[in-house]
N, C-alpha and C positions, 0 to 999 in steps of 0.2 A: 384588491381590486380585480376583480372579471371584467376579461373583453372576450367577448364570444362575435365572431363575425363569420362570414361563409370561407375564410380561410383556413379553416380547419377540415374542410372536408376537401380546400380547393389544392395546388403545388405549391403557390406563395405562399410566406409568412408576411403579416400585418408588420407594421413597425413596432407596435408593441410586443410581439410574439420575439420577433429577431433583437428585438434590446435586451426582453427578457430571458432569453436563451444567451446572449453574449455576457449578460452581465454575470448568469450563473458560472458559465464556463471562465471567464476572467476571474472572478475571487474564486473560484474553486483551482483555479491554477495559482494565482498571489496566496492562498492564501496555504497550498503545498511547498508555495517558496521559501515563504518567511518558515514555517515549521521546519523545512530543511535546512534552511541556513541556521534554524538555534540547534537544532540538534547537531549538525556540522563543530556549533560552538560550542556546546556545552559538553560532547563526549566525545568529538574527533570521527564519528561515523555519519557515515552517507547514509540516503533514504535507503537506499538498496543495502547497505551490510545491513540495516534497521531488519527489512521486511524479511532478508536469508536470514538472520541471526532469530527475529521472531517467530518462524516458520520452524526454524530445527529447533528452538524450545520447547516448541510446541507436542513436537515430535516424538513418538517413542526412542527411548535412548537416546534422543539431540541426537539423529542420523534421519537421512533420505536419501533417495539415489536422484541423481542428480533431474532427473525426469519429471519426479516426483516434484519435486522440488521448481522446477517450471513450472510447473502447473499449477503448484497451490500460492506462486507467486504473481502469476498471469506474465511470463516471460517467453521471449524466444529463448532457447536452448543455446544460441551461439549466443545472445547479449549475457546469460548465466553463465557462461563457461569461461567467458572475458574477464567478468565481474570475481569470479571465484577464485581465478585465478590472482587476482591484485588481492584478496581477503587473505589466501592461503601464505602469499607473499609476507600478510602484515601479522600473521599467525591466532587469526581469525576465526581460522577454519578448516580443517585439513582432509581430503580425497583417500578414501578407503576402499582396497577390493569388498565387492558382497561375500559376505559370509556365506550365503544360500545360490549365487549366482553368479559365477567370478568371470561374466563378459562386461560387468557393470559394475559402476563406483559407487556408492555412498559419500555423499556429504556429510560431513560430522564439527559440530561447533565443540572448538577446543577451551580448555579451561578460561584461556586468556577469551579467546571470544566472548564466552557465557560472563565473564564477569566484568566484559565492556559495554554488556548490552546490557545487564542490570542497572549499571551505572546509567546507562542513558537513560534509561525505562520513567524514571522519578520525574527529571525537567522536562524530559517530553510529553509526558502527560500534563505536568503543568502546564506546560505551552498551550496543549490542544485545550487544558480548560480554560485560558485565559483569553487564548483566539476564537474560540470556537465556542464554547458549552455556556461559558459567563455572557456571552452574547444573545445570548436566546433569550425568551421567558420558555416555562417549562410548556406551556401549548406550543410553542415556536418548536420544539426541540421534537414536538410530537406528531408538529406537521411534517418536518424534516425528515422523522424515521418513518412517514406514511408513506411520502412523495419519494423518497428510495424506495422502499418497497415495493412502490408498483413501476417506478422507471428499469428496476431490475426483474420485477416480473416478465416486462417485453421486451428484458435482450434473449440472446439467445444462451445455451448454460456455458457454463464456463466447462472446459474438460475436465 
C-alpha cells in the first residue's frame, strides 16, 4: 500500500508514515531480542561475543587490533574494551602485543572461543531462518535486500 501526501517534502510525518516507521523499528528491535535470548540459550553467548567472535573469524589469523575491531563492529572503543574484557575473563578471547607495532594489542579468538562460536553458528542460523527468512516469500526477501540497500545508501559510511 502507497500513501504519497505533501508530507514528504514537508517536517511532519503523516500517521501512516510514523506507524510505518515505529512498526519497522519495534519488530526490528523484538525481533533482535528474541534471536538473542536463543542464542543466549542455545550456546551461552551474547549478541556481542556473537559479532567479536564473527569479526575475528573472519579475520586473518582470528586477530585484529582492538580499533579495528570497533570499527568493523560499529562500537565505541570503551563499550569493546568492557565487553573484551568479561570475554577474555571467560577465555573467549585473549589481548596480544602487535607483532609489527608494540603500542597496540591485537585481539585474538582462542581455541575455546572459535569452538563456542561454531557451536552457536548452526541454531543461530536456524533461528534467523525460522524468524526471519521462512517469513518472507522470496519477492518479500528481494524487497528487503532492495529497501536496505538504498536506506544504507543514504547513511553516512561507516569508518
Amino acid at each position: 500500500m502507497t500513501h504519497t501526501t505533501g508530507a514528504r517534502s514537508g517536517r511532519w510525518l503523516t500517521p501512516y508514515e510514523l506507524a510505518t516507521w515505529r512498526a519497522f523499528i519495534e519488530t526490528a528491535e523484538q525481533l533482535r531480542n528474541v534471536l538473542g535470548a536463543r542464542l543466549r540459550e542455545d550456546s551461552g553467548l551474547s549478541e556481542g561475543d556473537y559479532a567479536v567472535l564473527l569479526a575475528l573469524s573472519e579475520a586473518e589469523g582470528r586477530r585484529l587490533r582492538s580499533s579495528a575491531l570497533a570499527a568493523h563492529i560499529d562500537w565505541e572503543r570503551s563499550r569493546l574494551s568492557h565487553h573484551l574484557g568479561r570475554m577474555e575473563r571467560r577465555g573467549l578471547i585473549a589481548r596480544e602485543e602487535c607483532e609489527d607495532d608494540n603500542r597496540g594489542a591485537e585481539v585474538v579468538a582462542t581455541a575455546e572461543g572459535m569452538s563456542a562460536f561454531r557451536r552457536a553458528t548452526v541454531p543461530h542460523l536456524r533461528a534467523v531462518r525460522e524468524l526471519f527468512l521462512d517469513a518472507l516469500t522470496p519477492e518479500q526477501l528481494d524487497a528487503v535486500a532492495e529497501i536496505t540497500a538504498v536506506l544504507r545508501d543514504r547513511l553516512p559510511p561507516r569508518p
